[in-house]
C-alpha positions, 0 to 999 in steps of 0.5 A: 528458508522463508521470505519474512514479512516486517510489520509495524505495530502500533502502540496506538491500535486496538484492533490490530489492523496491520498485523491481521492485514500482514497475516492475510499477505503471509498466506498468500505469499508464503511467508512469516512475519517479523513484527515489532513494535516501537517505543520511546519515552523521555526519561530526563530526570531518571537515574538509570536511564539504561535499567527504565528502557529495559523496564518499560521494553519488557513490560510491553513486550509481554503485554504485547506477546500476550495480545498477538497470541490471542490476535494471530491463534496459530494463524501464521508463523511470527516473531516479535521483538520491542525496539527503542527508536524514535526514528521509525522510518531509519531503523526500518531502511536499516532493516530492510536493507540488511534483511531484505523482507518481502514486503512492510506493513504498517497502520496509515493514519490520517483524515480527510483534512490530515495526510500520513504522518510524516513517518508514512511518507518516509517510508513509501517514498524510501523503503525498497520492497513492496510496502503496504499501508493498511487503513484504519477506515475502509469503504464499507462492503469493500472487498476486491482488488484495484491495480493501477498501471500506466497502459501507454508507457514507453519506458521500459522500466514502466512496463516491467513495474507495470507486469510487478503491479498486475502480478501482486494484484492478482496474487492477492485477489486470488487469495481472497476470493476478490475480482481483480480490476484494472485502471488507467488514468487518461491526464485530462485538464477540466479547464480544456474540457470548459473552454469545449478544446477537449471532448473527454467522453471522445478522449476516453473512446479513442484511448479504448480504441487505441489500447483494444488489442493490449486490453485484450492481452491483460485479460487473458493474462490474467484472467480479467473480465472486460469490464473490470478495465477502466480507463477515465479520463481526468484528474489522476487523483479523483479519477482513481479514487472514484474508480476504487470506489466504484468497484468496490476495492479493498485494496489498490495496488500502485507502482512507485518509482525513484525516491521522490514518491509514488510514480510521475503521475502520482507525485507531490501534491497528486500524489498526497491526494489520492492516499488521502482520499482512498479509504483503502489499502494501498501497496506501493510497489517499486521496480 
């Protein structure tokens, strides 16, 4: 039996950006797609409560059933069902913790002034398997594929999170035909490099150095050019924005830890800056 991906349809979206994403991903990993759509309306003042939620389920149901076939035309193999819940991100744990997908997808919204809803963040910080929030806005002529990974960790969880990153990256980008870029973010304090403590052209130099032969490894291994290996040293969040921009990515793919949010370097405040200022597809992938 097939691995499923879940993705979440939104009521709001009129291009369908997830699911198309979701169809993308099931032909790379070989899988279907259990997609839902979620409603939920205040039906104070009604009589039969009950018989309203049957009403209004059904009839989005088929006003949906209707647009995905047109949508995914024998794209992929899918089911889809219309759930009453307002708690998005509850059913979704509940979900993935009794059916264990392969991975979620869903629709991030936000602006540069607006991080994600509330929604969103519940779900990167919570959900157990690979999830993946698609953007409603891209960089234009974005295509290729950016992997974030911490080169100098120690920890042995780190650097088995480090090996998932790389994998998915690189099953993605060879999927759709897109170069696969690598970046590191060396943690550099602008305020050091003005008081002239801290060469920052010299730190990246020695981190090159340093990290020749483990570079050298990643490329084999994946089959990387050399110059599609970027380590920056800076702000984590403007450095790894500035390095999926530059190259171009489509979609980055980062590693998560805990329930706390993205790993130690994209947590809190990092961490909601760069999902804000990506105008990409991030997968966030947990240990």
């Amino acid at each position: 039996m097939k691995n499923s991906i879940l993705v979440i349809s939104d009521q709001q979206e009129q291009n369908y950006t997830a699911i198309l994403q979701a169809a993308e991903l099931a032909s790379a990993y070989d899988c279907n797609l259990h997609i839902v759509s979620f409603c939920h309306e205040n039906l104070r003042g009604i009589n039969d409560i009950e018989q309203a939620k049957r009403k209004v389920i059904h009839n989005l149901h088929e006003l949906n059933a209707h647009k995905l076939v047109n949508t995914l035309q024998g794209k992929v193999d899918y089911n889809f069902e219309t759930v009453w819940e307002k708690d998005i991100h509850t059913w979704v744990s509940h979900y993935v913790h009794e059916h264990k997908p392969y991975m979620v997808v869903k629709t991030g919204h936000r602006s540069e002034a607006l991080f994600y809803t509330p929604t969103d963040w519940h779900l990167l910080r919570e959900c157990n398997v690979p999830m993946l929030i698609a953007a409603d806005h891209k960089w234009q002529k974005a295509r290729n594929v950016l992997a974030t990974i911490d080169l100098e960790t120690e920890i042995g969880d780190k650097k088995q999170l480090n090996g998932k990153v790389l994998r998915n990256a690189s099953i993605i980008a060879k999927h759709i035909n897109a170069e696969l870029h690598i970046a590191y973010a060396v943690p550099f304090s602008p305020l050091l490099r003005k008081l002239g403590i801290i060469d920052k052209d010299k730190l990246e130099d020695e981190h090159k150095t340093d990290l020749k032969e483990q570079l050298s490894l990643l490329a084999q291994s994946y089959g990387i050019q050399p110059d599609h290996i970027h380590i920056k040293a800076g702000q984590v969040d403007k450095v790894l924005t500035s390095i999926a921009a530059d190259c171009n990515a489509s979609i980055v793919v980062v590693g998560t830890i805990g329930r706390a949010g993205l790993d130690q370097k994209l947590i809190g405040n990092t961490a909601e800056s760069i999902l804000a200022l990506l105008k990409t597809d991030v997968l966030a992938i947990k240990p």
